[in-house]
Residue frames relative to the residue before (quaternion, step in Angstrom):
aa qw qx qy qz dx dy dz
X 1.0000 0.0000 0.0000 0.0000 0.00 0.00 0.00
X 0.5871 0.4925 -0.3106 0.5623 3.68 1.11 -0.84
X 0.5530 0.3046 -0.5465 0.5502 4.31 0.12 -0.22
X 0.6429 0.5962 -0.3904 0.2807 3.63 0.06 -1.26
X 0.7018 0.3755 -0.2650 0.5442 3.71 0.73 -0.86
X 0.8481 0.2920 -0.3016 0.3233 3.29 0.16 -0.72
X 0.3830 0.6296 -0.5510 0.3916 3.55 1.17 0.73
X 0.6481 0.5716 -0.3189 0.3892 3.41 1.50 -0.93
X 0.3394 0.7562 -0.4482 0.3348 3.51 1.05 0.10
X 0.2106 -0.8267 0.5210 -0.0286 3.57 -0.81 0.48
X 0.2770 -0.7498 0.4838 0.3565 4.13 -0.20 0.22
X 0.8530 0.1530 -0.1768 0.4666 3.24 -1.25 0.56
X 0.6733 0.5249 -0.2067 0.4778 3.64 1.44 0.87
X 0.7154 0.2117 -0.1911 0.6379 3.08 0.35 2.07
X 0.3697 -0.6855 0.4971 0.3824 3.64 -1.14 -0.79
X 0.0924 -0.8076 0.5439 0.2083 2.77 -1.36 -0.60
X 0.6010 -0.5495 0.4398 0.3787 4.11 -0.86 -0.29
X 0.1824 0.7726 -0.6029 0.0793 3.51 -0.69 0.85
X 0.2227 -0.5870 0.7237 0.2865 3.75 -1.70 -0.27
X 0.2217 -0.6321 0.7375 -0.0865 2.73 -1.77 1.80
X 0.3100 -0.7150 0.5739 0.2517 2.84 -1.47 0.12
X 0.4178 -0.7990 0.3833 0.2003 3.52 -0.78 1.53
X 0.6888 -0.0447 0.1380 0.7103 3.44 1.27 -0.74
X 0.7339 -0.4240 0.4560 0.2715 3.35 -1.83 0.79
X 0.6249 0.5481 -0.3684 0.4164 4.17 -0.68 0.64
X 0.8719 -0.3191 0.1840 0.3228 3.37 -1.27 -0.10
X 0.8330 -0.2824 0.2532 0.4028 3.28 -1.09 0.18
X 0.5402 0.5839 -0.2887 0.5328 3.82 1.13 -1.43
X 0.8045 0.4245 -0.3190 0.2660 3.73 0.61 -0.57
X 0.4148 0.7082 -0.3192 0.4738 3.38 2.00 -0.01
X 0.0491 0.8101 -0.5397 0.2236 3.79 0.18 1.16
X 0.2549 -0.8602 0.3959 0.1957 3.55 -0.89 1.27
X 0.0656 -0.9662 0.2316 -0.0924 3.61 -0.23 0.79
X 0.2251 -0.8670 0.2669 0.3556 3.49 0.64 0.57
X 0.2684 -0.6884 0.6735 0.0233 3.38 -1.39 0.93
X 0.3907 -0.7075 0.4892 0.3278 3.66 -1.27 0.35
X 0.7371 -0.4059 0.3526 0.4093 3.43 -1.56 1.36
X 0.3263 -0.7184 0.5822 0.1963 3.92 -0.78 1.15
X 0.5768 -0.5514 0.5205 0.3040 3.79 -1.13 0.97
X 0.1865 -0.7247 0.6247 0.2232 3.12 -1.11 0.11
X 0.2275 -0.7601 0.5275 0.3036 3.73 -1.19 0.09
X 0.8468 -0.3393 0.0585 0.4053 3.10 -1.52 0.10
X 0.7969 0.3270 -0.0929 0.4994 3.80 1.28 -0.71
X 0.4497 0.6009 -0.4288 0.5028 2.77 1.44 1.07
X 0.0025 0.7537 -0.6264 -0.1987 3.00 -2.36 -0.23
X 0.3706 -0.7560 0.4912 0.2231 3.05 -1.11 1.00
X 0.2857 -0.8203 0.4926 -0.0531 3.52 -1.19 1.29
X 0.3180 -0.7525 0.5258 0.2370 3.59 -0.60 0.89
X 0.4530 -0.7913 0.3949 0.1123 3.23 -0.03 1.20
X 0.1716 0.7594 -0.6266 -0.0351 4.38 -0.43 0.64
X 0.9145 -0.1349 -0.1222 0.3614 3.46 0.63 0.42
X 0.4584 -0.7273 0.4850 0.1606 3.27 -0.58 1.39
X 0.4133 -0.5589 0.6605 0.2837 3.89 -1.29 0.27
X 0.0071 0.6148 -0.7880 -0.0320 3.55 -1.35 0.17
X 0.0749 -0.7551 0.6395 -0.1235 2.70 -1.33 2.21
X 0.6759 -0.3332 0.4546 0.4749 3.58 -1.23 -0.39
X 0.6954 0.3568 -0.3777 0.4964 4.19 0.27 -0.84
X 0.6128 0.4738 -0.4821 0.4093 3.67 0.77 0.03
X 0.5807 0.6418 -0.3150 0.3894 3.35 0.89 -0.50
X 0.4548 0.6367 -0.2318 0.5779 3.37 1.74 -1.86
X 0.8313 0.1936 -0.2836 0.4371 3.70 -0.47 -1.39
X 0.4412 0.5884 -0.5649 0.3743 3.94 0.46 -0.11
X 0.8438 0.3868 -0.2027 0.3120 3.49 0.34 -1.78
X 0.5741 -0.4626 0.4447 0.5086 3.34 1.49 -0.34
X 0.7117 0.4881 -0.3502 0.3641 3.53 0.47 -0.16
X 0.7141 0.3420 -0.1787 0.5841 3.57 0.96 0.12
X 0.4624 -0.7767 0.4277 -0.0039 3.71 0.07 2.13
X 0.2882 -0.6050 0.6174 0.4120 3.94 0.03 0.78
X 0.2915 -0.4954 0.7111 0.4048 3.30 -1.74 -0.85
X 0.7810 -0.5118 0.2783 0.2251 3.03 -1.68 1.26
X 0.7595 0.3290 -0.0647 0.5575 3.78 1.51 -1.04
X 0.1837 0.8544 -0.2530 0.4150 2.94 2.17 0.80
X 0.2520 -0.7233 0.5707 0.2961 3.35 -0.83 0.41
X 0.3653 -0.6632 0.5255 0.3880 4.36 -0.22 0.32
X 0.5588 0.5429 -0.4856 0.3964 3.95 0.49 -0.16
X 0.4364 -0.7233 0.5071 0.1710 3.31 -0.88 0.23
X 0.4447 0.6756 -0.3885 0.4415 3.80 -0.46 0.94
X 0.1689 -0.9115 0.3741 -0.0268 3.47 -0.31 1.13
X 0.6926 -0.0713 0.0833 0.7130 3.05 1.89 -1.16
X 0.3624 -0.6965 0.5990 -0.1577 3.18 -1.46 1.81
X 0.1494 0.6958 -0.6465 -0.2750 2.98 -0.88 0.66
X 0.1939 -0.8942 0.4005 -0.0481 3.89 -1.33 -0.06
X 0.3574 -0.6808 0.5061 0.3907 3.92 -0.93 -0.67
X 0.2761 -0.7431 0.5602 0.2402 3.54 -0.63 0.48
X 0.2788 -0.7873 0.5472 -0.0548 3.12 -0.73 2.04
X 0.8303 0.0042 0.0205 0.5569 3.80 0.81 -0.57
X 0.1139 -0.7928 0.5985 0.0178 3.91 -0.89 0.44
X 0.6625 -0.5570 0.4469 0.2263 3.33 -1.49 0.14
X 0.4176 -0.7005 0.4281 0.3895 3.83 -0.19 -0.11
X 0.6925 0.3805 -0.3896 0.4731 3.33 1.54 0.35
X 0.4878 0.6446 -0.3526 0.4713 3.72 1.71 0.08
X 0.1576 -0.8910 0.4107 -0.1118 3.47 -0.18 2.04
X 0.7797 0.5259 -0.0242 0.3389 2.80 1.26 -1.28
X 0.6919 0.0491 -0.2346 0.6811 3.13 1.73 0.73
X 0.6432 -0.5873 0.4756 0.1227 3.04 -1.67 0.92
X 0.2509 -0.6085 0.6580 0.3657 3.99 -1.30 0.63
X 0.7635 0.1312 -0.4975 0.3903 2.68 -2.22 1.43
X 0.5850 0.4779 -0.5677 0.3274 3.97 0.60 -0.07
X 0.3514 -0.6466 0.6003 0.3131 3.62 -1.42 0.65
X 0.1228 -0.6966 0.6961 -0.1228 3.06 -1.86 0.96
X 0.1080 -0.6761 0.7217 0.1020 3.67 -1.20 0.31
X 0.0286 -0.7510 0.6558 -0.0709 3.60 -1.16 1.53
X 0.5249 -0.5381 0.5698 0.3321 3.60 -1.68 -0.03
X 0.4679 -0.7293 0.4946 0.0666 3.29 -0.91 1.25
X 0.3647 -0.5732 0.7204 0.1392 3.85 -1.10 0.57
X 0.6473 -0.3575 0.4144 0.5305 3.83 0.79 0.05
X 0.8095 0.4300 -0.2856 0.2797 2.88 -1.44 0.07
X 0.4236 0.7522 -0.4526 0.2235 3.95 1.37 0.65
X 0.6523 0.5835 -0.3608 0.3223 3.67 1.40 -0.14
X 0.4066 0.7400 -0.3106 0.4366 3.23 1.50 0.93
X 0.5783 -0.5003 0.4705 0.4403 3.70 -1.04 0.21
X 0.8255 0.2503 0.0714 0.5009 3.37 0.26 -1.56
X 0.0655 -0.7893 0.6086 -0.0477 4.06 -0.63 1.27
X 0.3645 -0.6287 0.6632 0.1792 3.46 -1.13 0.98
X 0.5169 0.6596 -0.5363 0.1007 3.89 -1.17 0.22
X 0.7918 -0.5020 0.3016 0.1737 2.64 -1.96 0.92
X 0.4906 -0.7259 0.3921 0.2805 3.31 -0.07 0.99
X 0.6342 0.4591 -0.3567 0.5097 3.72 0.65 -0.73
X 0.3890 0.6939 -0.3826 0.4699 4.23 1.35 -0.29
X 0.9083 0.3328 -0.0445 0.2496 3.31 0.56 -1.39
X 0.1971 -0.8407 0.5029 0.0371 3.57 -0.53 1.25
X 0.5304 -0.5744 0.5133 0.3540 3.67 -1.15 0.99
X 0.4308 -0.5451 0.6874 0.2114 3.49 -1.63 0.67
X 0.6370 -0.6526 0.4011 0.0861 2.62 -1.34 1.78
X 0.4733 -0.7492 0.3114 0.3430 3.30 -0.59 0.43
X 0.7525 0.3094 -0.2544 0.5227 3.67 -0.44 0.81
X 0.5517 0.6124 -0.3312 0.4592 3.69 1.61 -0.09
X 0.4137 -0.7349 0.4905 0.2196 3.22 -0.41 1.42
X 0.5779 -0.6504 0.3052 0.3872 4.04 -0.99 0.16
X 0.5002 0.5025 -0.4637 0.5313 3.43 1.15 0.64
X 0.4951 0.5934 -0.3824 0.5065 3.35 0.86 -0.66
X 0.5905 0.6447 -0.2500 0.4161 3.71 0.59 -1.58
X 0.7819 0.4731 -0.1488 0.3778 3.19 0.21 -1.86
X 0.6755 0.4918 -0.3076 0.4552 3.49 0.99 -0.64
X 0.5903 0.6707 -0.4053 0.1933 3.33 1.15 -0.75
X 0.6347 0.6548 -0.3562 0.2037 3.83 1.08 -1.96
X 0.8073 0.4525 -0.1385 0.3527 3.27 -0.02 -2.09
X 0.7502 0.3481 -0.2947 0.4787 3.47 0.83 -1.67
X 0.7229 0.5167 -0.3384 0.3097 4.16 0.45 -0.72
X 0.7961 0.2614 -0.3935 0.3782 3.18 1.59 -0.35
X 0.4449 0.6980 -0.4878 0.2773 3.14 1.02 0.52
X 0.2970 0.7855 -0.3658 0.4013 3.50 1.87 -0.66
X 0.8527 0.4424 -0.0484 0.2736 2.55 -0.09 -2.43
X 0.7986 0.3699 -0.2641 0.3946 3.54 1.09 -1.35
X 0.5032 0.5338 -0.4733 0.4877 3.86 1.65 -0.22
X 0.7869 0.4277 -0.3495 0.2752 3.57 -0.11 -2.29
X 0.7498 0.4228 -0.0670 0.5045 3.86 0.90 -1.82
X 0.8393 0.1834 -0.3016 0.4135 3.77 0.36 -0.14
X 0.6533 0.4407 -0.2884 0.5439 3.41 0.79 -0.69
X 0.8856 0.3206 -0.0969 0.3217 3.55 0.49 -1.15
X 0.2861 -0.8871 0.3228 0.1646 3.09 2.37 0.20
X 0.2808 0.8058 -0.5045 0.1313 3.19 0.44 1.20
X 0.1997 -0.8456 0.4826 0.1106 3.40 -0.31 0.97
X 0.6377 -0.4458 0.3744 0.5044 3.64 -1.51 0.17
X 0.8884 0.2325 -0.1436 0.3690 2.95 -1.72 0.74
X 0.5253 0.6046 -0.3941 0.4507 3.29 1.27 0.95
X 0.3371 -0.6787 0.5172 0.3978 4.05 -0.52 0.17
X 0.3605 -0.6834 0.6345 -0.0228 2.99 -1.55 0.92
X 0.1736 0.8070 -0.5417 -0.1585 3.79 -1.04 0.07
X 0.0354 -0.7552 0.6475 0.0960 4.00 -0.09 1.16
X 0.3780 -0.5698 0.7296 0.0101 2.78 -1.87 1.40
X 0.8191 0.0003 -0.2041 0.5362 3.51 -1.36 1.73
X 0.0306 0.8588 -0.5005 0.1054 3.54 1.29 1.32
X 0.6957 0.4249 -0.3428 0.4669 4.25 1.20 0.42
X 0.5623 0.6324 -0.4399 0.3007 3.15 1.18 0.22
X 0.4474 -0.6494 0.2807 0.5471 3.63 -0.27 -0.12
X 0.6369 0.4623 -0.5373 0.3031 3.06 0.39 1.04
X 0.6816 0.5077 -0.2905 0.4397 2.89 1.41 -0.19
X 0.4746 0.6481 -0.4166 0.4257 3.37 1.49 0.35
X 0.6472 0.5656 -0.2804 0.4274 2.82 1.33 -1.42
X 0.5801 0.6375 -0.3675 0.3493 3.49 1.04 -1.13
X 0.5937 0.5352 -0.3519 0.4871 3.52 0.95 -1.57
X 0.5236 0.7294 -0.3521 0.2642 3.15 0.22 -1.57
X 0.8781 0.0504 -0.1173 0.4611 3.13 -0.43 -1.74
X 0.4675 0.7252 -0.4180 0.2843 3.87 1.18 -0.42
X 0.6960 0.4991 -0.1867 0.4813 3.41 1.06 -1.15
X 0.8090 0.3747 -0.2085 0.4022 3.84 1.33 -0.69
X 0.4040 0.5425 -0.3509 0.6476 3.04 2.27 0.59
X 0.6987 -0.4979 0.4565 0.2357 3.61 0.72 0.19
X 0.7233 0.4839 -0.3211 0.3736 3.96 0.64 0.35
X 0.3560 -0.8010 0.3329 0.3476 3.06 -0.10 0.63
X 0.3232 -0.8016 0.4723 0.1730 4.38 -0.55 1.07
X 0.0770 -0.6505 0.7517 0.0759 2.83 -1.81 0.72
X 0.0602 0.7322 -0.6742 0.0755 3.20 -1.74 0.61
X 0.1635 -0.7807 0.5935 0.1073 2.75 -1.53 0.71
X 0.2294 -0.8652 0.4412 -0.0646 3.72 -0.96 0.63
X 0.4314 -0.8432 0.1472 0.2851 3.47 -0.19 0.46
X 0.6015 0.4413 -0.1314 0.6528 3.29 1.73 -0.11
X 0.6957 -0.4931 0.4792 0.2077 3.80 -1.31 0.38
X 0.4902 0.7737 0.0084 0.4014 2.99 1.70 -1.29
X 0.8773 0.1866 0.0307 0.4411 2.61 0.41 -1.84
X 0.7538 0.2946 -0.2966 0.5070 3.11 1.41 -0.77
X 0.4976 0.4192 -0.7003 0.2937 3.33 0.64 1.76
X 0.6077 0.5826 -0.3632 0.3992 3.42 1.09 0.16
X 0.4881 0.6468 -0.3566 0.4650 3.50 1.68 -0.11
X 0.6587 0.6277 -0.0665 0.4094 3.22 1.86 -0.65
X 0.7028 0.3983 -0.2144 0.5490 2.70 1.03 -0.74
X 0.5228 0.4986 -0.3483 0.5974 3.55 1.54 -0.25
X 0.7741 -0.2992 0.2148 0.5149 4.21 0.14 0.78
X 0.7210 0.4937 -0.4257 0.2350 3.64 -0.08 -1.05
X 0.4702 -0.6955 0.4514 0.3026 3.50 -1.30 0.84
X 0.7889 -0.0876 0.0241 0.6078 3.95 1.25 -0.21
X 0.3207 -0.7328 0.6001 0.0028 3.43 -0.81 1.10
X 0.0249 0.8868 -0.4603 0.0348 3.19 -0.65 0.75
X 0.5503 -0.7401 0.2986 0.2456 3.55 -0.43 1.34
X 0.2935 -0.8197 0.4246 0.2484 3.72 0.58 0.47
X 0.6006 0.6484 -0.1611 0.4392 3.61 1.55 -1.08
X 0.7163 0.4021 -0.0902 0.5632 3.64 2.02 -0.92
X 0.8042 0.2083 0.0025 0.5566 3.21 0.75 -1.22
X 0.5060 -0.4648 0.5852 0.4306 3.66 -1.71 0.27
X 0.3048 -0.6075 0.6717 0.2948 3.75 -0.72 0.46
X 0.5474 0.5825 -0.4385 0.4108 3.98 0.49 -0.61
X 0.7148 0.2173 -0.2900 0.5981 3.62 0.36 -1.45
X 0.6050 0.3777 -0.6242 0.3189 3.99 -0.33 0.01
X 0.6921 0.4734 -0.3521 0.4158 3.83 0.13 -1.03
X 0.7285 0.2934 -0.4361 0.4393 3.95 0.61 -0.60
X 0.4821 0.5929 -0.4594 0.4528 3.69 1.32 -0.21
X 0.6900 0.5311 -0.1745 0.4598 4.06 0.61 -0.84
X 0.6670 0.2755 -0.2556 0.6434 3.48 1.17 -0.97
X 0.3978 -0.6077 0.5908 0.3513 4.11 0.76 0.09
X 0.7793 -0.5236 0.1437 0.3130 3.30 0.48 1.15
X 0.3363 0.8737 -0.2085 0.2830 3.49 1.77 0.53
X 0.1296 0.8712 -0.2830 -0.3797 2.52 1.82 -1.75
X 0.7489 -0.3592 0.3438 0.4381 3.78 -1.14 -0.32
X 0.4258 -0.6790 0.5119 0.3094 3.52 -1.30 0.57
X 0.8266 0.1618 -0.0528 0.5364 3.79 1.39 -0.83
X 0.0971 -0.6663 0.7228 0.1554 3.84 -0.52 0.63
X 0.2207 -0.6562 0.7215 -0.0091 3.26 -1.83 0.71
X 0.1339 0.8762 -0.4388 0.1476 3.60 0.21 1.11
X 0.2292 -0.7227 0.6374 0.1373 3.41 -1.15 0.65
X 0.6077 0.5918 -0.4262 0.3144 3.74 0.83 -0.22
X 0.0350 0.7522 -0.6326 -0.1810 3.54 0.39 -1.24
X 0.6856 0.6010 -0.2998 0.2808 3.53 -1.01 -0.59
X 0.6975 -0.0247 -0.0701 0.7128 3.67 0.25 -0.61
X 0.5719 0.6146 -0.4693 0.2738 3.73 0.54 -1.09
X 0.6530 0.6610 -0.3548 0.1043 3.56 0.63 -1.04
X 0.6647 0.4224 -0.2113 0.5788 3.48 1.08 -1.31
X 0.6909 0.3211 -0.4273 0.4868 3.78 0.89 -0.09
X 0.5081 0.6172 -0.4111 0.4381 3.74 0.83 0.33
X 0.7601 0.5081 -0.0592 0.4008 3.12 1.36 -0.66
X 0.5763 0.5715 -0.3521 0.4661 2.60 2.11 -0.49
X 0.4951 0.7770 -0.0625 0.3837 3.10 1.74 -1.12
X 0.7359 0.3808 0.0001 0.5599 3.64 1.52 -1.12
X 0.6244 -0.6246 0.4522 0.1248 3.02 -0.65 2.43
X 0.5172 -0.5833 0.5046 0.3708 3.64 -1.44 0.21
X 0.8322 -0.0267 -0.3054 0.4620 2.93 -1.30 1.44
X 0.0266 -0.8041 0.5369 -0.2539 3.17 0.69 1.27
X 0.0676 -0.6927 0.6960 0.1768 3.76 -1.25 -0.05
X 0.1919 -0.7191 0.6673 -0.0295 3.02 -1.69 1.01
X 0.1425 -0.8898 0.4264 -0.0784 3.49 -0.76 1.40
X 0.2717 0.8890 -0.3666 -0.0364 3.05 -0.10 0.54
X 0.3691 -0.7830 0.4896 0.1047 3.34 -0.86 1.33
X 0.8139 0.1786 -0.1313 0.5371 3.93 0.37 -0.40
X 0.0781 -0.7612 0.6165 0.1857 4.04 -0.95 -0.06
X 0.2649 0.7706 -0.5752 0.0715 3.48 0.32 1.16
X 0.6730 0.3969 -0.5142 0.3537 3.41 0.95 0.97
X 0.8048 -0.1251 0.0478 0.5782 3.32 1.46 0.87
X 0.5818 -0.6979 0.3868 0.1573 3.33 -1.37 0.06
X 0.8134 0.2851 0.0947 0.4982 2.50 1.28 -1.12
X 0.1531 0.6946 -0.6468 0.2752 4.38 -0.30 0.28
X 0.4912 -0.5902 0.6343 -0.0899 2.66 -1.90 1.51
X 0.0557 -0.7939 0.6026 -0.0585 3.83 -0.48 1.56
X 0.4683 -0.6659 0.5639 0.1390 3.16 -1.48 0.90
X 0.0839 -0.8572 0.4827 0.1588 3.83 0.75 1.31
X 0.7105 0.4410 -0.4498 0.3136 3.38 0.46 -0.26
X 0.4043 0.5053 -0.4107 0.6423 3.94 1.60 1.07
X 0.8414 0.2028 -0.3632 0.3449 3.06 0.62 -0.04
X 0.4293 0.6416 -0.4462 0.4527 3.25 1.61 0.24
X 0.6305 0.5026 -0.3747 0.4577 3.59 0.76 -1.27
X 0.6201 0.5548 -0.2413 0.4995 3.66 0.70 -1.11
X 0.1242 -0.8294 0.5041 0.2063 3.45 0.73 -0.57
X 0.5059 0.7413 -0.3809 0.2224 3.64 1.44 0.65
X 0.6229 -0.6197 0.4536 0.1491 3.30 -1.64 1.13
X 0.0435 -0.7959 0.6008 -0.0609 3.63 -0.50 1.08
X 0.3291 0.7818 -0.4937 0.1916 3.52 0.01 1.03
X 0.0819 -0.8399 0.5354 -0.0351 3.65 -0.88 0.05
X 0.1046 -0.7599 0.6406 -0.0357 3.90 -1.26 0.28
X 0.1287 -0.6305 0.7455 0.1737 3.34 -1.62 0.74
X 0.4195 -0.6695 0.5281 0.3114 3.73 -1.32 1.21
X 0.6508 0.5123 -0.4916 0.2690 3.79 0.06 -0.51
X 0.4746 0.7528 -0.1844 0.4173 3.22 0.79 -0.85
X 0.6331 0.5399 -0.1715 0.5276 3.81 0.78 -1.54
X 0.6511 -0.4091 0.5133 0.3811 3.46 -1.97 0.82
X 0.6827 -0.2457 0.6605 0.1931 3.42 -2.36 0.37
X 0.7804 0.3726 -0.2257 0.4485 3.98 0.65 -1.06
X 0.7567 0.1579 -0.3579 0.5238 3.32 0.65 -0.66
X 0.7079 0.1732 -0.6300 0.2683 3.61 -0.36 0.40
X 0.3030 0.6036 -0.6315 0.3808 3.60 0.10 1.01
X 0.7918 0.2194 -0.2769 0.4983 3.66 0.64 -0.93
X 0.5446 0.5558 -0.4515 0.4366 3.71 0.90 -0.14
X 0.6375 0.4383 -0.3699 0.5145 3.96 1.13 -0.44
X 0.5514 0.5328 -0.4023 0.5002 3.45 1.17 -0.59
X 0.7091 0.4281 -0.3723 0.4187 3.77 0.37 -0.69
X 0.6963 0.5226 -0.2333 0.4333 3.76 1.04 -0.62
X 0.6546 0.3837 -0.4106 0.5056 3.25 1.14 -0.34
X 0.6131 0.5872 -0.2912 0.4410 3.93 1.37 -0.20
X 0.6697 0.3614 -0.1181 0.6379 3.24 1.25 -0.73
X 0.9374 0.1410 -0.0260 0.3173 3.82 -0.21 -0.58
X 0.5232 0.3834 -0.4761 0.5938 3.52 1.83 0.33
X 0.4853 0.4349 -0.5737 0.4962 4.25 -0.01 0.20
X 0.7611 0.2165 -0.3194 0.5213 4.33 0.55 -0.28
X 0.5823 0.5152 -0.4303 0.4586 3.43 0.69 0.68
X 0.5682 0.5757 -0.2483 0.5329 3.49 1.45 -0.97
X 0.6587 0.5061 -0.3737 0.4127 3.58 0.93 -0.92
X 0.5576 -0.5866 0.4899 0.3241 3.35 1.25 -1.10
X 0.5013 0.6528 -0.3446 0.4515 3.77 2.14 -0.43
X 0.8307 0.1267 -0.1371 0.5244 3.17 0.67 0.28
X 0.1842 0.5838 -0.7896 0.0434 4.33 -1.69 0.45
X 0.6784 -0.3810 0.5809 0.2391 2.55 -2.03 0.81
X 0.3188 -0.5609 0.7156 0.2675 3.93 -1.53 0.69
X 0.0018 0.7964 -0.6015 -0.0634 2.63 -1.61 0.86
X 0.4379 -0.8436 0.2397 0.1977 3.50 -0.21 1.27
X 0.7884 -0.3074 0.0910 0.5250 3.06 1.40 -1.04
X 0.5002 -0.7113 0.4270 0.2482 3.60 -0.54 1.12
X 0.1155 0.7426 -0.6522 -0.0988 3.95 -0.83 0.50
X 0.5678 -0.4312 0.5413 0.4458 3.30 -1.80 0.97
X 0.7645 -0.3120 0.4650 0.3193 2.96 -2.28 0.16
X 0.8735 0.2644 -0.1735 0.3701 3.83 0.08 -0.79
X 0.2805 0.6584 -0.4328 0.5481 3.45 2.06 0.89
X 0.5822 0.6593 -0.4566 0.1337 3.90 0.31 -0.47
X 0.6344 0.3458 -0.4854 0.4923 3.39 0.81 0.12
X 0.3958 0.6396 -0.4610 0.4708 3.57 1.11 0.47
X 0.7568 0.5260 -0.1295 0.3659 2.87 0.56 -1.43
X 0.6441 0.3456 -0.2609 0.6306 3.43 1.42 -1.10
X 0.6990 0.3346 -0.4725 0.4197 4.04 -0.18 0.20
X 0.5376 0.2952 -0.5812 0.5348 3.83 0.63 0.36
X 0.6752 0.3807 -0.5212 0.3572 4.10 -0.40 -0.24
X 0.5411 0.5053 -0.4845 0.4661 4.09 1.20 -0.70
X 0.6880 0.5870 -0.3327 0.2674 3.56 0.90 -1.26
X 0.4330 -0.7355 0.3837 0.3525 3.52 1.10 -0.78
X 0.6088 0.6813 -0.3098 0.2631 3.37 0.67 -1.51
X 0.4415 0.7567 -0.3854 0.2898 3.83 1.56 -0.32
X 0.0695 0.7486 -0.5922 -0.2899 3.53 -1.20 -0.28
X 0.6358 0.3461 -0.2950 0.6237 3.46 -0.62 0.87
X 0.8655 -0.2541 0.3139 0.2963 3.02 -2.32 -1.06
X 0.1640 0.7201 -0.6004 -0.3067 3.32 -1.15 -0.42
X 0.3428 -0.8060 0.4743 0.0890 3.67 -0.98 1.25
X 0.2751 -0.7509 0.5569 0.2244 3.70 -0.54 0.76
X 0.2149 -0.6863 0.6327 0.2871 3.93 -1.10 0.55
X 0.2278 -0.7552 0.6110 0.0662 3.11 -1.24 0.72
């Protein structure tokens, strides 16, 4: 009886429950509120939402520090998973009432999501819908920094910085079942025995040790072909010290800063690459082909079951400023998933 109604759903018809943000600031400012069901356009669909991801850029656009785009939804929420209740007359490629988890334009802490059909990837098979929900934002960002941008190949060395977050599980994750051999580093004892046990060959406590002298001490002084980093700022020139000729640096977040001063003529001799990307930000086209590459590459090792996303801990719908001071707090490993 419950598919049955909610096929009757309609875009831009009715309401629904969401979290807005009342004002730039903390967590206290995340408030649930109702908003009308969002139209959909022709290459869209519109999704009954059962569980939202809760990343770090939600945090960013909470605090003010992370600009909506202009064709943006202002709610906050990147990846859903869900049931497609309504579509577009140009949105073929999935069926109403089939469940699915997609990447969000914003707007996943909501009953009801508008997106682009080419966004959206079938739930693996045996992956419950929290499982699902964790999969869009954090797996393709993996995929489009560590494996396309950053060309890591089998049997190469890796290093992921914040190796327990859910990206950085994910990072281990697929690095280690492509063949390469992982570092990581982590902030607790804890974690980087649980970063272990998830693929990596040594974890390394960032809070105790130089991660620089552990990784050239491990690589016998060789270092890593790829760093995967969320820090920037100070991290950079010690990322580098760390990174093998023709090495690639990536970076995906700067939460130790913006800015740092490089010695190019180390990185000419080195001949290393220092590049990086934020996915929300990017054309409608490329993540269309970057989901296309992930559902070719990395949902046949998701189907097997060789790999899910950790998830730490599920909050109800009216827990989110809960939800956002344990991810500020840190102390997490893996995901945490909101139920909607």
């Amino acid at each position: 009886m419950e598919k049955i109604m909610s096929i009757k759903i309609k875009s831009g018809k009715g309401f629904m429950k969401a979290i807005e943000i009342v004002k730039f600031g903390g967590p206290e400012n995340l408030k649930v509120c109702k908003r009308a069901i969002p139209e959909i356009e022709n290459n869209q669909v519109l999704i009954k939402v059962e569980y939202s991801g809760i990343n770090r850029p939600d945090i960013l656009q909470r605090e003010g520090n992370y600009p909506v785009p202009k064709n943006a939804s202002d709610i906050p929420g990147l990846e859903v998973s869900g049931t497609i209740v309504d579509k577009g007359k140009l949105a073929t490629k999935y069926k109403i009432g089939e469940k699915i988890c997609a990447l969000c334009h914003g707007g996943g802490y909501a009953e009801y999501v508008a997106v682009n059909q080419d966004h959206c990837l079938p739930v693996p098979k045996n992956f419950s819908m929290a499982e699902a929900a964790c999969l869009p934002e954090t797996f393709l960002t993996v995929w489009s920094n560590v494996f396309l941008r950053g060309k890591l190949k089998k049997n190469e060395s890796i290093l992921i910085h914040g190796g327990s977050s859910g990206i950085g599980t994910t990072a281990v994750q697929l690095s280690q079942y492509f063949g390469s051999k992982v570092y990581a580093t982590a902030g607790s004892s804890k974690k980087c025995l649980a970063v272990k046990k998830l693929g990596a060959l040594e974890c390394f406590d960032y809070k105790k040790c130089k991660f620089e002298e552990e990784v050239l001490k491990f690589t016998e002084n060789r270092g890593v072909d790829v760093i995967l980093d969320m820090v920037a700022g100070p991290y950079i020139n010690r990322n580098l010290k760390c990174l093998r000729e023709d090495g690639r640096l990536v970076i995906i977040a700067v939460q130790g800063g913006l800015k740092a001063e490089i010695n190019f003529g180390y990185l000419m001799r080195n001949r290393h690459t220092v590049t990086g990307s934020t996915l929300r930000p990017q054309s409608d086209k490329s993540k269309a082909a970057y989901t296309r590459s992930l559902i070719k590459n990395v949902w046949p090792i998701l189907n097997k079951n060789k790999i899910k996303p950790i998830i730490q801990k599920i909050f109800s719908f009216s827990k989110i400023s809960h939800a956002h001071k344990a991810l500020e707090k840190g102390e997490h490993i893996g995901k945490f998933v909101l139920k909607i």
